[in-house]
C-alpha positions as CSV (number, residue, x, y, z in Angstrom):
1,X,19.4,225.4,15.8
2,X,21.1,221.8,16.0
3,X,24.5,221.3,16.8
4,X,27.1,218.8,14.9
5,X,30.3,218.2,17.0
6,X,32.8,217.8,14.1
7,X,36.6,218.5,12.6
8,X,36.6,221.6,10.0
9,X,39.5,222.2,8.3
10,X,40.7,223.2,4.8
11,X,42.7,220.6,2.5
12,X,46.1,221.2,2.4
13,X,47.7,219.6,-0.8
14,X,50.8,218.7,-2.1
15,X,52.2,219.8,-5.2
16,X,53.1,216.0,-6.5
17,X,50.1,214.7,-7.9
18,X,48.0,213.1,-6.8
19,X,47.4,215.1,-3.4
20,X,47.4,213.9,0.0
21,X,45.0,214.9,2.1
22,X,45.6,215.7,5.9
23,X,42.6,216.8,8.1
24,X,43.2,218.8,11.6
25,X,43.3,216.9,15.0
26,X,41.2,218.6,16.9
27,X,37.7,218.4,17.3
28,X,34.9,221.0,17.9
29,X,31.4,221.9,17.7
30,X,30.3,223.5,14.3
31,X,26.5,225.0,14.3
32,X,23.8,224.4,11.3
33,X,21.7,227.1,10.4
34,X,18.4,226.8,8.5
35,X,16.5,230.1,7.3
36,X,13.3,228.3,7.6
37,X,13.9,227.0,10.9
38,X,15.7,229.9,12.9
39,X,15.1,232.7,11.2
40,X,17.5,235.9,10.7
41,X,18.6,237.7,7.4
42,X,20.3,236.4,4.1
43,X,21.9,238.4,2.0
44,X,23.2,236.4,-0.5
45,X,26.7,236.9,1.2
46,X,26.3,236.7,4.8
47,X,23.9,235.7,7.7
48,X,22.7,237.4,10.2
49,X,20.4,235.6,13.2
50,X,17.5,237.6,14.4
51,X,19.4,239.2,17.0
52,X,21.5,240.9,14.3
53,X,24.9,238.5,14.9
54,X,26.5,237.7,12.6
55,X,27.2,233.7,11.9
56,X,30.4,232.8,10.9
57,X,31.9,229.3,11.4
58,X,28.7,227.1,10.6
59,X,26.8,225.8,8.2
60,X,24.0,227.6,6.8
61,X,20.8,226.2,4.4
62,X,18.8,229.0,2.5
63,X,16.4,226.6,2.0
64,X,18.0,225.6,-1.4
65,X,21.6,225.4,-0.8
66,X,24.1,224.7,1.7
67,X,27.2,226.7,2.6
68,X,30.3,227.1,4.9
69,X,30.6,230.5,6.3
70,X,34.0,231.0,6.5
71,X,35.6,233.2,9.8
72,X,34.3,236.2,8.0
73,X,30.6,235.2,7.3
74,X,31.3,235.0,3.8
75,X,30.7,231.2,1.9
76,X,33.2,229.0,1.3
77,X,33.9,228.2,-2.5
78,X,35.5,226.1,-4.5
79,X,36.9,224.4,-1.9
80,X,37.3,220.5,-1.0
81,X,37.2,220.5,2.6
82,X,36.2,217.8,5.6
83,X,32.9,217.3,6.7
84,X,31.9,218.1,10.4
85,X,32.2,214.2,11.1
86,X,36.0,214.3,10.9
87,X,35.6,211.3,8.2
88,X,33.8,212.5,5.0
89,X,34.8,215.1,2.3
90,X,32.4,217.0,1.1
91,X,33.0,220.5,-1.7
92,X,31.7,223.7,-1.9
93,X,31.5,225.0,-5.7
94,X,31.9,228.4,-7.1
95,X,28.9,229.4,-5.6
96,X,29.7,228.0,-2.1
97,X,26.9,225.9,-2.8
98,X,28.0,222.1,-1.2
99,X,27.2,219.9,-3.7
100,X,25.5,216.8,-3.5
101,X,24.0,213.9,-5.3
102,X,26.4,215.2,-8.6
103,X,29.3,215.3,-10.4
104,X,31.7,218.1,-10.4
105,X,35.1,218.7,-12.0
106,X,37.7,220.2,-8.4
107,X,40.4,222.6,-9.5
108,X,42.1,222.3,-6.5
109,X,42.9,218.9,-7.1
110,X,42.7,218.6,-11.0
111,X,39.6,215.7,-11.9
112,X,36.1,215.0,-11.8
113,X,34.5,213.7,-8.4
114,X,31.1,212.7,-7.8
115,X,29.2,213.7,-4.2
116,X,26.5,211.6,-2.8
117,X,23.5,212.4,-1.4
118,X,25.1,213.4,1.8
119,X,27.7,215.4,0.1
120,X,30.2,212.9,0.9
121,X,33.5,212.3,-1.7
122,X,33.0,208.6,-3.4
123,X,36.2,206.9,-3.1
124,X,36.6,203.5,-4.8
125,X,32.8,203.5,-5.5
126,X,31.2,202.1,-8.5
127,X,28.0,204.1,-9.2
128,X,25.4,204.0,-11.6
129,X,23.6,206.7,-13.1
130,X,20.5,206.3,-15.6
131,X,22.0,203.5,-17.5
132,X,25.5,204.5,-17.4
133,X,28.4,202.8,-15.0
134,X,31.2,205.3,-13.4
135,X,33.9,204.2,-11.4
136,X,35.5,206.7,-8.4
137,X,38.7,205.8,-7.7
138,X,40.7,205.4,-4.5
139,X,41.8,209.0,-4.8
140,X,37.9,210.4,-5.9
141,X,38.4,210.5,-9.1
142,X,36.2,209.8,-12.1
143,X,38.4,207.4,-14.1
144,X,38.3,208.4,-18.0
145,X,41.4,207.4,-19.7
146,X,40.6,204.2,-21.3
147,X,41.9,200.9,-19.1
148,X,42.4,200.9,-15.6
149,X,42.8,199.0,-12.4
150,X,40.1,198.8,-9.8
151,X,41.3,199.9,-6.6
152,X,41.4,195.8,-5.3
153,X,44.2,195.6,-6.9
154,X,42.8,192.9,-9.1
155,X,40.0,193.8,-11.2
156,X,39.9,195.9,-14.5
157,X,38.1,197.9,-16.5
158,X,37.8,200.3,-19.5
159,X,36.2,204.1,-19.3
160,X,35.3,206.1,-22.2
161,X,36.6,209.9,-21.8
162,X,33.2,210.9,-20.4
163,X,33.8,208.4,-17.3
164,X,30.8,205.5,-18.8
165,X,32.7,202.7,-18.0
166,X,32.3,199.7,-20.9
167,X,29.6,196.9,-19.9
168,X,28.6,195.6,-23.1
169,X,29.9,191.8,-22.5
170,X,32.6,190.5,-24.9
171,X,34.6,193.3,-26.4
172,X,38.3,193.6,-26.9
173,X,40.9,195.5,-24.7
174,X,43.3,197.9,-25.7
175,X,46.1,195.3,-26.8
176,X,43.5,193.6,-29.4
177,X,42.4,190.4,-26.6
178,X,38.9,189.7,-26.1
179,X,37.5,190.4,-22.9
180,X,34.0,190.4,-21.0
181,X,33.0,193.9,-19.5
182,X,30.5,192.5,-16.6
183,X,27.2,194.8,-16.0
184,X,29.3,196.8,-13.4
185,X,32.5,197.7,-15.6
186,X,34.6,195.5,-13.9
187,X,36.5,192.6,-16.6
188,X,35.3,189.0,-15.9
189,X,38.2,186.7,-14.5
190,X,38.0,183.4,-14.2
191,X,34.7,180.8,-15.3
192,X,31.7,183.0,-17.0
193,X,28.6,181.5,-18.4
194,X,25.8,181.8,-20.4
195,X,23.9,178.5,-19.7
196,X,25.0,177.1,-22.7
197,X,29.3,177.7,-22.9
198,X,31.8,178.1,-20.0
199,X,34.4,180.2,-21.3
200,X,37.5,180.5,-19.9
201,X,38.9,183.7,-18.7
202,X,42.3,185.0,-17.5
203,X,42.7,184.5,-13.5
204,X,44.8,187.9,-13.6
205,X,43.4,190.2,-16.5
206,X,40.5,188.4,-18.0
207,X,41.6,187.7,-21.6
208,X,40.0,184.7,-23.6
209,X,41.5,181.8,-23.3
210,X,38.9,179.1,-24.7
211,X,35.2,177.8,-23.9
212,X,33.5,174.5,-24.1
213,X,29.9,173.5,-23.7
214,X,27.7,173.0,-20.4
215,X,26.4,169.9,-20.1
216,X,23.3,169.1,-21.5
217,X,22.8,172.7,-22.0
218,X,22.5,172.6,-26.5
219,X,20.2,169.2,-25.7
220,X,17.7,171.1,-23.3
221,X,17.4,174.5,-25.4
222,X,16.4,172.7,-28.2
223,X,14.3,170.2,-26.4
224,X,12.5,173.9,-25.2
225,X,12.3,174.7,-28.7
226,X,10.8,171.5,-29.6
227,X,8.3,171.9,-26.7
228,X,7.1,175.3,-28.0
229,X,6.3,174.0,-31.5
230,X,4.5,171.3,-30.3
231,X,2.6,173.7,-28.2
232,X,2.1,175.7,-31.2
233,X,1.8,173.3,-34.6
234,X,2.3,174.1,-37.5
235,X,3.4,171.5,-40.8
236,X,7.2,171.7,-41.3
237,X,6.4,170.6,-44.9
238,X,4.2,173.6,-45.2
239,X,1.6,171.5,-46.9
240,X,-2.3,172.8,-46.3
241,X,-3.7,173.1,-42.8
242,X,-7.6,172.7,-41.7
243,X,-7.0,176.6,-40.1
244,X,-4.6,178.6,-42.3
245,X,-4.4,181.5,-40.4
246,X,-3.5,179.4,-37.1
247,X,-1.0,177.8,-38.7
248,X,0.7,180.7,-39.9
249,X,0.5,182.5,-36.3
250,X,2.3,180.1,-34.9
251,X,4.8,179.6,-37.7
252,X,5.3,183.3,-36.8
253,X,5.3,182.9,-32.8
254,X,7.9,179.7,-33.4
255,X,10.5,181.3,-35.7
256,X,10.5,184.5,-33.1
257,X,10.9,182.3,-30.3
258,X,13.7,180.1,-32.1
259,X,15.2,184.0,-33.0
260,X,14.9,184.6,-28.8
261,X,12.3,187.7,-29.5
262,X,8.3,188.0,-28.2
263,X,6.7,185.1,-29.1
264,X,3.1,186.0,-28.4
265,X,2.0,188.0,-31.8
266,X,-1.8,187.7,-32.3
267,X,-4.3,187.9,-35.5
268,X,-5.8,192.0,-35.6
269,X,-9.1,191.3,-37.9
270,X,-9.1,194.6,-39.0
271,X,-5.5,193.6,-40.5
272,X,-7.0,190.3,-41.9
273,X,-9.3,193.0,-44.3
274,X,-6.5,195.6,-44.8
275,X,-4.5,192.6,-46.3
276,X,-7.1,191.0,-47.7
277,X,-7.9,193.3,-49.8
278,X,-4.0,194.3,-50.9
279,X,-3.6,190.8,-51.7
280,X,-6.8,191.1,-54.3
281,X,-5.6,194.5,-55.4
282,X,-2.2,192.8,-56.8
283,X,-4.1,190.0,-57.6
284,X,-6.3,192.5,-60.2
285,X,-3.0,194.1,-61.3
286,X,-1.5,190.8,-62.2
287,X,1.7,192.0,-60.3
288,X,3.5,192.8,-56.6
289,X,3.0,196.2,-55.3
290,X,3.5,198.2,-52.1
291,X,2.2,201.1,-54.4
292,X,-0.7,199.5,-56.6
293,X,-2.4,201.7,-59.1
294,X,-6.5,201.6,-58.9
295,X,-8.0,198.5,-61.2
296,X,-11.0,199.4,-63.2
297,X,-14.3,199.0,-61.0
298,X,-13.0,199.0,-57.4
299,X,-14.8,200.9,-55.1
300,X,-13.3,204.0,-53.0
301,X,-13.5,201.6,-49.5
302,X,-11.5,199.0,-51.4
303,X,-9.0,200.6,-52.8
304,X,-8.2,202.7,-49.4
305,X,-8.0,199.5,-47.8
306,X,-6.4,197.7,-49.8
307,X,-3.6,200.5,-50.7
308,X,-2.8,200.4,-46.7
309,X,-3.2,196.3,-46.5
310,X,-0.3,196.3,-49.1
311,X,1.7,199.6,-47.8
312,X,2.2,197.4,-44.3
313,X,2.5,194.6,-45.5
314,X,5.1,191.5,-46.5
315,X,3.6,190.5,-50.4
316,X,3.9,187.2,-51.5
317,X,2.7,185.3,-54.8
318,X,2.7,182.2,-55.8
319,X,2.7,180.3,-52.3
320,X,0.8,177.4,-51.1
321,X,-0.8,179.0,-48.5
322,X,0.2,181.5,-45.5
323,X,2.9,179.2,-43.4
324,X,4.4,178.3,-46.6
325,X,4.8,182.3,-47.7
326,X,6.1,182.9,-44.2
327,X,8.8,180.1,-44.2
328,X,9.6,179.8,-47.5
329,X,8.9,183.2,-48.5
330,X,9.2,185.6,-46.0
331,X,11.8,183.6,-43.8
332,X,14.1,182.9,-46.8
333,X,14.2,186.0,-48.5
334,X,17.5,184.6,-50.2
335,X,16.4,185.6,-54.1
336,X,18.2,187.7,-55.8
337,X,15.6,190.5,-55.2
338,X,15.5,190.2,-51.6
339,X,19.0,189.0,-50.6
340,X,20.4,192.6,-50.2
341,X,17.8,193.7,-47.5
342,X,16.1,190.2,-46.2
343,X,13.6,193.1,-45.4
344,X,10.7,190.6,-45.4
345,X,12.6,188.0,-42.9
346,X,13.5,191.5,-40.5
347,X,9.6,192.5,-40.2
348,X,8.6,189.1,-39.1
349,X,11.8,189.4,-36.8
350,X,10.5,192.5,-35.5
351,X,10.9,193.6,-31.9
352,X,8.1,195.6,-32.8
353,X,5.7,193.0,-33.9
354,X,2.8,192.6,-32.0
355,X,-0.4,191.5,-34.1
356,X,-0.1,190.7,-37.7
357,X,-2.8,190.8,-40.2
358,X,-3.3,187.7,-43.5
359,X,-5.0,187.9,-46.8
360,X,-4.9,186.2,-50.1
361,X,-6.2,186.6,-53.6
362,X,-5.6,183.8,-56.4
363,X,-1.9,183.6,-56.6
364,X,-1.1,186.5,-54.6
365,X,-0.8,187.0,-50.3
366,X,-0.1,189.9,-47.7
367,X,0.5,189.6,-44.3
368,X,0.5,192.8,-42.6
369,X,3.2,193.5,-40.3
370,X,3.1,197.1,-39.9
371,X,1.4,199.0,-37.4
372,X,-1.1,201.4,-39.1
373,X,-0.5,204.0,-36.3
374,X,1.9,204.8,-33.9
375,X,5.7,205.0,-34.3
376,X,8.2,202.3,-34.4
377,X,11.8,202.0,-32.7
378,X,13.8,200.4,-35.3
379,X,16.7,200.7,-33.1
380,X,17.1,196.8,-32.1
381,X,17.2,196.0,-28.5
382,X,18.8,192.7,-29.0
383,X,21.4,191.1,-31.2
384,X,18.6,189.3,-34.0
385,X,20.4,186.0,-36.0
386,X,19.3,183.8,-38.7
387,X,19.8,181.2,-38.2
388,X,19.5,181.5,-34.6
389,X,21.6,179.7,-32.1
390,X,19.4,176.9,-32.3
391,X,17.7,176.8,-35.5
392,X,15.9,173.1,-37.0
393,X,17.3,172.2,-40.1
394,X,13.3,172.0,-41.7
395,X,13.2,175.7,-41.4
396,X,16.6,176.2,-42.7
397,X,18.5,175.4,-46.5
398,X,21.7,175.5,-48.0
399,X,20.2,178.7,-50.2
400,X,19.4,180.7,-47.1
401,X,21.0,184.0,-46.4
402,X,22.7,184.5,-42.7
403,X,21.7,187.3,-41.5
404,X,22.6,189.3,-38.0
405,X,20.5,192.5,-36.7
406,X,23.2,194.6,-34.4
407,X,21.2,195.9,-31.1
408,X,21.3,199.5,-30.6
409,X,24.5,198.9,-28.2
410,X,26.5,199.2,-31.8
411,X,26.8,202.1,-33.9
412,X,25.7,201.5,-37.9
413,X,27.7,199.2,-39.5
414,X,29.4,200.2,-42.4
415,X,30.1,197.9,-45.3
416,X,33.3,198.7,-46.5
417,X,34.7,198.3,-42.8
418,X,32.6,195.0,-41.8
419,X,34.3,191.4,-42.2
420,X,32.3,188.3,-41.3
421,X,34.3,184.4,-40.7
422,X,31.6,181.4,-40.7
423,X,33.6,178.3,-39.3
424,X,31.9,174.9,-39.0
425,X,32.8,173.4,-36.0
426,X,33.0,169.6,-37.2
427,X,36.4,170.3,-39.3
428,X,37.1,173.7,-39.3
429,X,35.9,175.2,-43.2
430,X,36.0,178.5,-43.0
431,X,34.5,181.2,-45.4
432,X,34.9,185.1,-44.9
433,X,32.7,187.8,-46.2
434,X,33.6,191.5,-46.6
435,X,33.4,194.0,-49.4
436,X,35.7,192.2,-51.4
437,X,33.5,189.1,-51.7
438,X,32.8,187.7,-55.2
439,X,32.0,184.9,-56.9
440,X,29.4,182.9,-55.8
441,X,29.5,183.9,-51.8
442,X,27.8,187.0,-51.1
443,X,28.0,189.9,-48.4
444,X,26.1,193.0,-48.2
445,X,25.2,195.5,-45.2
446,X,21.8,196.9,-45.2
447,X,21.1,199.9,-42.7
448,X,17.2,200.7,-44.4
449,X,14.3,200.7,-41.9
450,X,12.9,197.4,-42.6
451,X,11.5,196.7,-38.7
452,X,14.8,197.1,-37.8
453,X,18.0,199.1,-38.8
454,X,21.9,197.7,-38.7
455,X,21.7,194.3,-40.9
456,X,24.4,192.4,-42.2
457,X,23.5,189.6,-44.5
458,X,25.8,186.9,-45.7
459,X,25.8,183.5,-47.9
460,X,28.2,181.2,-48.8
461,X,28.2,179.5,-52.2
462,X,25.2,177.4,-52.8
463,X,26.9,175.6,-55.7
464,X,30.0,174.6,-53.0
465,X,28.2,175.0,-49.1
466,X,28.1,171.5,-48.4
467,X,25.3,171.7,-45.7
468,X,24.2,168.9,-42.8
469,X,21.3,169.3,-41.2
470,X,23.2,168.2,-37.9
471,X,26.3,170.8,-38.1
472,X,27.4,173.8,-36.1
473,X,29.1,177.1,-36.9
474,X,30.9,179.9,-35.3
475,X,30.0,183.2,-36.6
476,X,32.6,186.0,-35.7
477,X,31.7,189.9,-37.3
478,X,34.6,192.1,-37.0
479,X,34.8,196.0,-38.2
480,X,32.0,197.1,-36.1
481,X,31.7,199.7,-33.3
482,X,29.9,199.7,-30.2
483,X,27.9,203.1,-28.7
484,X,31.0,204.9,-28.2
485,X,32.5,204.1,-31.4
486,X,35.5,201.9,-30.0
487,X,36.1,199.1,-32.1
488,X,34.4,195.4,-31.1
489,X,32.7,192.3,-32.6
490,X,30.5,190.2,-31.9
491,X,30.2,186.2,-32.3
492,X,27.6,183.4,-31.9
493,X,27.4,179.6,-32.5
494,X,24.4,178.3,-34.7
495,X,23.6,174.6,-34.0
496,X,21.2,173.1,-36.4
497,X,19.2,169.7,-35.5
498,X,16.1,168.4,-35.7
499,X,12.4,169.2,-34.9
């Protein structure tokens, strides 16, 4: 049996909210009991130690729970109370069962606390569980009403009604101001950074006040980017290459890492002949199908083959060779076919894309981009643009849909709710795009599982855009909602320059 010498007392609390909490003075010794260890009788109610006595006024383990065995022998329950230090609070549930390591909603004092793995009260704690962010107050309390103040006396935050406190980055907060909700709830103040833009913050609540570039920041990302292509060539004019299939890997790898995403894909040979032989299907058809019905003469092996090769894969016809149905095919995807989806530009954007399989046949090409096995999260784990944030004008045109994948920290977009503003930063044009977008601009939101859900695709006028291979944009999408569903947007600068 060990011995803690310790202050027990109930809580007293007053009726004005929230309660203060007043522990006795005096001091004492208050015994442990474990069933393992000392032996005795349990009866679910009371303990009794070998020698029949009955224990009252100690703590007791059953080997599964704790309790407080009241004057009487009976468990404490329900009960906030002080732990045998003097210092710590600790609660005793329904059952009388202390709890620890947990959340738990106290009557007696009317919110949610959470109990460490000493049983002790969190007060003015952040704590983290799985990949969610809570926030105890000074008082104990989960915080769930939307914004609040940290207990510094300085800091904010907002928490959703199930305590998750918002850590997404720049959102807005609840008067309509945009904000930045740091990794650990709190609201950044002050200087921020991404490497690339200070933005200004607030000193007092964190509200936007302006940003402006880090030097030599834009120069050295796209110097990176120019280093990566050079590491991995491939002819920005898409003429004909001594190794097609090289080339067009590292087409591949160069527009990923441009995009931010895995930039590593590799050829699968058995994709090579899956492709392969989908491209010659269509090619014996005379015509582009995912579907292609059996030509005359083609063997069982073929046609299995081939019907897969063209099932997983982007189809192109009529390109030069493979880099130039990548880029100018697959990247563009800006016909009037294609514009809706740009499903071909999202599997090469893929955050699932790992090895990729080519094949051609006269005028017609495949490059297989879907798994033949295995299951696919098409819930993107990143925001994917194009054009990127830095994006060389030879991969880019004044044709070329805008497109933006939202990560899985949004909810699907809806189209009728979504409103997009492009500004270029050299004199301030502006075009917006929303479901009331006609004429020659064009807007569309496209939530089908083309290697990843949540697109929205927009384009202003080709007969109007007046496009420099040198210019950057601001790109702001309002109408959208993050995990929770509160209302948020997202925006991103796109600086074009040369390879």
């Amino acid at each position: 049996m060990k011995k803690i010498t310790a202050l027990l007392c109930s809580l007293a609390f007053l009726l004005a909210f929230p309660a203060t909490i007043k522990a006795s003075e005096a001091g004492r010794t208050v015994p442990h009991y474990n069933l393992a260890e000392d032996g005795g009788k349990w009866d679910g109610t009371q303990y009794h130690k070998k020698d029949g006595s009955l224990v009252t006024d100690a703590f007791f383990c059953d080997g599964e729970f704790t309790y407080y065995l009241q004057a009487d022998g009976t468990p404490m329950k329900d009960k906030l109370t002080y732990h045998p230090d003097g210092e710590h609070l600790i609660y005793l549930d329904e059952y009388g069962h202390e709890v620890f390591t947990n959340f738990k909603y106290c009557k007696s004092v009317g919110y949610t606390c959470y109990f460490d793995v000493n049983g002790y009260l969190y007060k003015d704690e952040i704590t983290f569980v799985g990949d969610n962010v809570y926030y105890l107050n000074k008082n104990g309390a989960m915080e769930q009403n939307g914004w609040f103040q940290f207990a510094n006396g300085c800091d904010y935050g907002y928490a959703n009604s199930d305590g998750t406190l918002t850590t997404g980055g720049f959102s807005y907060d609840p008067f309509g101001r945009v904000v930045f909700y740091h990794w650990n709830g709190m609201v950044a103040r002050g200087l921020i950074t991404d490497g690339v833009y200070y933005y200004h913050m607030d000193e007092n609540d964190g509200h936007y006040l302006g940003q402006f570039l880090v030097e030599g920041a834009l120069n050295q990302k796209q110097n990176d980017i120019r280093a990566f292509y050079q590491s991995h060539y491939f002819p920005l004019d898409r003429s004909n290459s001594a190794d097609e299939y090289t080339a067009a890997l590292n087409a591949i790898n160069t527009v990923r890492y441009i995009a931010g995403l895995g930039s590593d894909v590799k050829i699968n040979e058995s994709y090579n002949q899956y492709a392969a032989n989908g491209a010659y299907l269509n090619d014996r058809n005379g015509c582009l199908s995912h579907h292609p019905e059996r030509p005359g003469g083609v063997d069982d092996m073929t046609y299995e083959l081939g019907y897969t090769g063209c099932s997983h894969s982007n189809l192109g016809m009529g390109h030069r060779n493979f880099t130039d149905s990548i880029l100018r095919g697959y990247m563009e995807d800006s016909d009037s076919s294609n514009i809706d989806r740009v499903g071909h530009r999202r599997w090469v954007l893929s955050q699932n894309l790992q090895e990729v399989g080519m094949g051609a046949s006269g005028r017609f090409s495949a490059l297989m981009v879907i798994p033949d096995q295995g299951h696919l999260d098409l819930k993107a784990k990143q925001n994917i643009c194009w054009p990127a944030t830095n994006t060389p004008n030879q991969l880019f045109t004044g044709d070329t849909a805008w497109s933006v994948v939202l990560s899985d920290q949004y909810r699907m977009p809806e189209r009728d709710s979504v409103n997009v503003t492009l500004v270029r930063t050299s004199d301030g044009a502006t075009w917006t795009f929303n479901a009331a977008t006609s004429g020659g601009n064009y807007f569309n939101v496209s939530n089908e599982r083309y290697g990843s859900e949540n697109a929205i695709i927009f384009r202003p006028d080709p007969a109007s855009f007046s496009w420099s291979g040198n210019d950057s944009y601001r790109v702001t999408i309002t109408g959208i909602k993050d995990k929770e569903g509160k209302e948020t947007f997202y925006s991103y600068d796109v600086n074009f320059f040369t390879m």
